[in-house]
Backbone as CSV, one residue per row, in Angstrom:
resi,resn,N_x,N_y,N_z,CA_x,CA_y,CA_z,C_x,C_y,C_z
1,UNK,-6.239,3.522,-41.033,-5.446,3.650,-39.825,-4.208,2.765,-39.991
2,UNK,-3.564,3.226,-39.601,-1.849,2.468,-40.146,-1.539,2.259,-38.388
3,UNK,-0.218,1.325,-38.784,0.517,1.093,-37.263,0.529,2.243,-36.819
4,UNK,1.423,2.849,-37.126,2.027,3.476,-36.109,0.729,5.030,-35.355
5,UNK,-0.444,5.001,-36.003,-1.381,5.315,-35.760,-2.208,5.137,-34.598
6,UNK,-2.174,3.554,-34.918,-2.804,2.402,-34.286,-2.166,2.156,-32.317
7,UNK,-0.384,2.445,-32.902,0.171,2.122,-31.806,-0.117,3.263,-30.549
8,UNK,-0.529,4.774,-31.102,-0.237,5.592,-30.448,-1.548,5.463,-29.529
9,UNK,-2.632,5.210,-30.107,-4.419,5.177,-29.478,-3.917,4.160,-28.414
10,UNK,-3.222,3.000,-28.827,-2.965,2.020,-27.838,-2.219,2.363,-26.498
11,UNK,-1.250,3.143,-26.777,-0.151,3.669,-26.098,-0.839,4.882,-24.970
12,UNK,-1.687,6.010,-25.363,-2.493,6.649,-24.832,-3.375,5.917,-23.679
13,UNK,-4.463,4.613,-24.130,-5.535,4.008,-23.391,-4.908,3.687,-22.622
14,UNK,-3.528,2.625,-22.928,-2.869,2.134,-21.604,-2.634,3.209,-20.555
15,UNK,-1.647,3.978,-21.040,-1.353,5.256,-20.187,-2.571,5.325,-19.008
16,UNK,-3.561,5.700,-19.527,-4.734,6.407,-19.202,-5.331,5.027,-17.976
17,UNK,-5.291,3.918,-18.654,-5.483,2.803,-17.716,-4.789,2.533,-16.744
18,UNK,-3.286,2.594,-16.796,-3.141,2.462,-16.036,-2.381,3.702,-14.212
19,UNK,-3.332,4.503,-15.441,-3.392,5.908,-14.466,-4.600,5.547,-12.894
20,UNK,-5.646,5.398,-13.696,-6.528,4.872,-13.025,-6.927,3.908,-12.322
21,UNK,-6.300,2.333,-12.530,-5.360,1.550,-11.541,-4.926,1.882,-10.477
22,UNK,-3.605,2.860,-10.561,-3.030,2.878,-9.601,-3.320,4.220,-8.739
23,UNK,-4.400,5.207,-8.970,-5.284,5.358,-8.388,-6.090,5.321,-7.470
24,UNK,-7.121,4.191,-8.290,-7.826,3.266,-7.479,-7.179,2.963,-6.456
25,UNK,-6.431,2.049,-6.459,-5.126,1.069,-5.574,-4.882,1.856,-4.323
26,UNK,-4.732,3.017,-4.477,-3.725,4.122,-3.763,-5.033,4.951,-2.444
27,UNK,-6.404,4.947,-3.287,-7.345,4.904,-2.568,-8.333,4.007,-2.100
28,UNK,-7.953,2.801,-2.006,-7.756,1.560,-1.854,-7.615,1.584,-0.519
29,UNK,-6.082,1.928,-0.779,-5.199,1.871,0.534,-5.808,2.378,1.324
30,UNK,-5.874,3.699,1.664,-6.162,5.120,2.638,-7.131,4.574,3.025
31,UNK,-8.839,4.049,2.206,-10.058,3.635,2.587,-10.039,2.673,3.548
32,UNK,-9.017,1.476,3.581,-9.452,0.484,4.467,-7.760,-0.096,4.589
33,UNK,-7.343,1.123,5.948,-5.832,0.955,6.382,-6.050,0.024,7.570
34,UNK,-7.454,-0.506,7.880,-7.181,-1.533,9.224,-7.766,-2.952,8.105
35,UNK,-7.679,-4.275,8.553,-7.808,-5.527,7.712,-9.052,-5.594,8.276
36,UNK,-9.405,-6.912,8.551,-10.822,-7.607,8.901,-10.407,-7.737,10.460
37,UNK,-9.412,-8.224,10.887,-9.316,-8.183,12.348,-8.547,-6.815,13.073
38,UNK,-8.609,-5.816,12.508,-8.407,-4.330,13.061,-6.997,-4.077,13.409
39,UNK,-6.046,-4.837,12.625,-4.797,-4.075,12.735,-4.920,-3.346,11.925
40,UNK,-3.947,-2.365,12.470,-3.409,-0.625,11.266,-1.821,-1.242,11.383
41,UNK,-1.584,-1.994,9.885,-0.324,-2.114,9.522,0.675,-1.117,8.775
42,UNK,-0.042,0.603,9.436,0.981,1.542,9.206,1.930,1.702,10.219
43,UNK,1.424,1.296,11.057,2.267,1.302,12.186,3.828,0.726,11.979
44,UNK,3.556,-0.681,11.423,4.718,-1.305,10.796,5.520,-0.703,9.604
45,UNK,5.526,-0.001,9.070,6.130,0.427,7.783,7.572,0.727,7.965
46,UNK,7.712,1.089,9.191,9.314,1.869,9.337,9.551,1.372,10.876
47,UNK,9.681,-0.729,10.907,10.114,-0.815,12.017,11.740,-1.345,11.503
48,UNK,12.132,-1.282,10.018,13.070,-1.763,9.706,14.264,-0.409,10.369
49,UNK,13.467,0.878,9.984,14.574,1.835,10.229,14.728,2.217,11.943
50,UNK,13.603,1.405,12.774,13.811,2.103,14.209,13.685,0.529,14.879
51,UNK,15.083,0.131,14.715,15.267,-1.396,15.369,16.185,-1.156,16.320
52,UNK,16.759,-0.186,16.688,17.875,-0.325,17.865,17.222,-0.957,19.206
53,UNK,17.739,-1.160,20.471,17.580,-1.939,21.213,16.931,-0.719,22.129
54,UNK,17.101,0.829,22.091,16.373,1.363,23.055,14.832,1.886,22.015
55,UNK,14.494,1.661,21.289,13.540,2.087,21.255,12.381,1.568,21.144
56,UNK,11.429,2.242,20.891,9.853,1.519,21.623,9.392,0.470,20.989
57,UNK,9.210,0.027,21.141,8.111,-1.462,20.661,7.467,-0.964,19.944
58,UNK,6.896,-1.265,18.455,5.995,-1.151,17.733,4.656,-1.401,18.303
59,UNK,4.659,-2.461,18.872,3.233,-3.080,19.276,3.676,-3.587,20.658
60,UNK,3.038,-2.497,22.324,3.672,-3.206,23.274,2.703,-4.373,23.834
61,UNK,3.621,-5.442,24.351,3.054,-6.800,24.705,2.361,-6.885,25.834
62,UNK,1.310,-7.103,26.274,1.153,-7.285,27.798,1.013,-8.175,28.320
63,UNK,1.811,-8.008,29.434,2.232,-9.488,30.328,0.497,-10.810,30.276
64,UNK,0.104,-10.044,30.692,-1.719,-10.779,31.175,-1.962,-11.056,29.899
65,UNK,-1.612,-10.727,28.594,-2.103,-11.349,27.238,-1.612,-13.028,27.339
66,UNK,-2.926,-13.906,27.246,-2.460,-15.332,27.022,-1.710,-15.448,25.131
67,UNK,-1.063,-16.526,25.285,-0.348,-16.833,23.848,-0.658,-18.119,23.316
């Protein structure tokens, strides 16, 4: 088995590894979209693009919530 032989088996496994990584990762995600204390931080994903001053609150506050 020569390099450039050598390099290609290498070049393939990675591939292949890190196919399956990011994968995993990706169903990862979807499986457990709330944390340990039950936020769903999809909600947040796109409060950068809907920041104007009339629109809704991501998360509305309620007055009677202590802080």
């Amino acid at each position: 088995m020569d390099f450039n032989e050598f390099a290609a088996y290498a070049y393939f496994f990675l591939v292949v590894f890190l196919v399956v990584v990011t994968y995993s990762y990706i169903y990862h995600l979807y499986t457990k979209k709330k944390d340990s204390s039950g936020v769903d931080y999809e909600h947040y994903s796109d409060m950068a693009l809907k920041d104007d001053i009339g629109d809704t609150p991501v998360k509305p506050v309620s007055k009677t919530e202590e802080k």
